[in-house]
N, C-alpha and C positions, 0 to 999 in steps of 0.2 A: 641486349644486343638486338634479338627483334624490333624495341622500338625505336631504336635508330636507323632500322633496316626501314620499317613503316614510314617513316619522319621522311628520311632521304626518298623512296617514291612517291611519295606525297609531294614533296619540293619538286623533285622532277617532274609528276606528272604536271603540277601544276605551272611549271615554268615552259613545258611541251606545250598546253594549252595556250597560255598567252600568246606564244611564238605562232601558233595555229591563226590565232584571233589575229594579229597584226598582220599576216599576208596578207589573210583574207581581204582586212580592210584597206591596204594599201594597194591589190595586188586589183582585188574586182570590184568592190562597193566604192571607194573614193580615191582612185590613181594619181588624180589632177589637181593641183592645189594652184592657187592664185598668189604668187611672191608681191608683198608690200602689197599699193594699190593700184588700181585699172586707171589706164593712161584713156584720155579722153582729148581728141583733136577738136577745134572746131574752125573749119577753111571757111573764105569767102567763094564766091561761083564766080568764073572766068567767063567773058561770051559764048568761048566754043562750046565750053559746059553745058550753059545753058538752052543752046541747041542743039545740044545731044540729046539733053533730058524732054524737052520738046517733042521733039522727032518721036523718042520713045515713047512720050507719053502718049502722042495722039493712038500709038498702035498696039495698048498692051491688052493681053487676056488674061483669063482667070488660071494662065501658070504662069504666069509675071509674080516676079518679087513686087510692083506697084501695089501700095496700098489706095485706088482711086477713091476721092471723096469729089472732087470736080470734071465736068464733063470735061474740059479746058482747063489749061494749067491756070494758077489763080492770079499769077502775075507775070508780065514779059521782062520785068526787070532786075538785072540778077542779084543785085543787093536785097533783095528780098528770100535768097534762098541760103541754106550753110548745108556743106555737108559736113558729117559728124562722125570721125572715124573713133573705135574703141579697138585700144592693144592693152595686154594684159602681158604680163614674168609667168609662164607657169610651168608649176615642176611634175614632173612626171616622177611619181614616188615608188609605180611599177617596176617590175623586171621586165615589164613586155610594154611594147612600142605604141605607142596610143594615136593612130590615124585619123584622117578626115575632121581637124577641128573645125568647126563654125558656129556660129549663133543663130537665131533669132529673136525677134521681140518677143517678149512674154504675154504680153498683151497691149494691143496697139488703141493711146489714149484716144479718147472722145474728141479732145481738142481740134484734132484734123491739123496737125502740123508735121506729121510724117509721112512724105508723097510716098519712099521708096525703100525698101529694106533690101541694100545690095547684100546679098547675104552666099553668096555661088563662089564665096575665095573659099578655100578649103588648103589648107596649111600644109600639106601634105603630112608629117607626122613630126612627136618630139619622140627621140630616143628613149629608151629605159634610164631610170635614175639622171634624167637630164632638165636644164635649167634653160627655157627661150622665151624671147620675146616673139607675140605673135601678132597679127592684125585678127582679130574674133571679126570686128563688125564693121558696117558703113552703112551710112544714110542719109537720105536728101531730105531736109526739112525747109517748113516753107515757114520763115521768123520775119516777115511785114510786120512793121510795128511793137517789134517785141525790142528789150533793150537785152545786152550780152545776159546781165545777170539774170535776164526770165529764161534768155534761151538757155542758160548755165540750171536752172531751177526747173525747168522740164523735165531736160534731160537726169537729172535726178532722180525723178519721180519716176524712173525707168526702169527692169528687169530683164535680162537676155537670158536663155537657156542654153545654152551650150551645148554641142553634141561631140561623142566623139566616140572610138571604138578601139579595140585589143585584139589579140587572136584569141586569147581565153573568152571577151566579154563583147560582141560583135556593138551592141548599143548600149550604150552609158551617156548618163548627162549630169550638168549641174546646172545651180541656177546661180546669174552673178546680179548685183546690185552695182545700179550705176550711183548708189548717194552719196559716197566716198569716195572719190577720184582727183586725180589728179589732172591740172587742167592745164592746155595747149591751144595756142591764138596763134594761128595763120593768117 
């Protein structure tokens, strides 16, 4: 009889434990999960577009999203520009509400073909235990001379970090890869 007694705490405890380990992990270490794969737009620039980003660029500073590699934009004409929208499915596997999502680039390539990391949309929040589509990221890239498949092959070679927060976990991030995505021609 004792060792049945011992066996059954032993199962218990050890099944308390697992139960312990899997909040944890879903509740503070990794709440956010990426459903299937990251949607990946790639738009052409419209005039106006283009002299917005203009405008902008002649007058950003060093708290601008601009990543500037040229004193002057590198070209006046807008088929030489795409912006590059990334949406992602992601689940929120918390009990508690996960705020303020956004990205940024993980490291911005040597190449010089990304002027702008619009990166200031912040999602407002996904509910607990809930399932949405979101917009993470945008950006103006400068693809003169490149054909879709080099600008599809860049973009690849690309990493965002995601930010986001809880009432339990104020900052939390993950890192997403764009090498597997799904692709969108505007």
């Amino acid at each position: 009889m004792k060792k049945i007694i011992k066996m059954i705490s032993i199962l218990l405890s050890v099944l308390l434990l697992s139960g312990i380990v899997i909040i944890v992990i879903f509740n503070i270490v990794a709440p956010l999960k990426i459903q299937g794969k990251t949607n990946v737009t790639v738009k052409e620039y419209d005039e106006v577009s283009l002299e917005i980003m203009q405008e902008m660029y002649e007058d950003i500073d060093e708290e601008d999203d601009w990543i500037r590699f040229y004193e002057k934009m590198p070209s006046d004409k807008k088929e030489d520009y795409k912006r590059v929208i990334v949406c992602a499915n992601i689940k929120n596997r918390s009990f508690f509400r996960q705020d303020g999502i956004f990205a940024n680039l993980q490291k911005v390539p040597k190449e010089e073909k990304i002027l702008c990391q619009e990166n200031r949309i912040k999602t407002g929040f996904v509910h607990h235990l809930e399932e949405k589509d979101i917009t993470l990221f945008y950006f103006t890239m400068y693809t003169k001379g490149m054909t879709m498949d080099e600008i599809k092959e860049y973009i690849q070679g690309l990493k965002l970090d995601v930010y986001f927060g809880s009432e339990i976990r104020r900052e939390n991030h993950m890192t997403v890869s764009l090498k597997n995505v799904d692709w969108e021609e505007e």
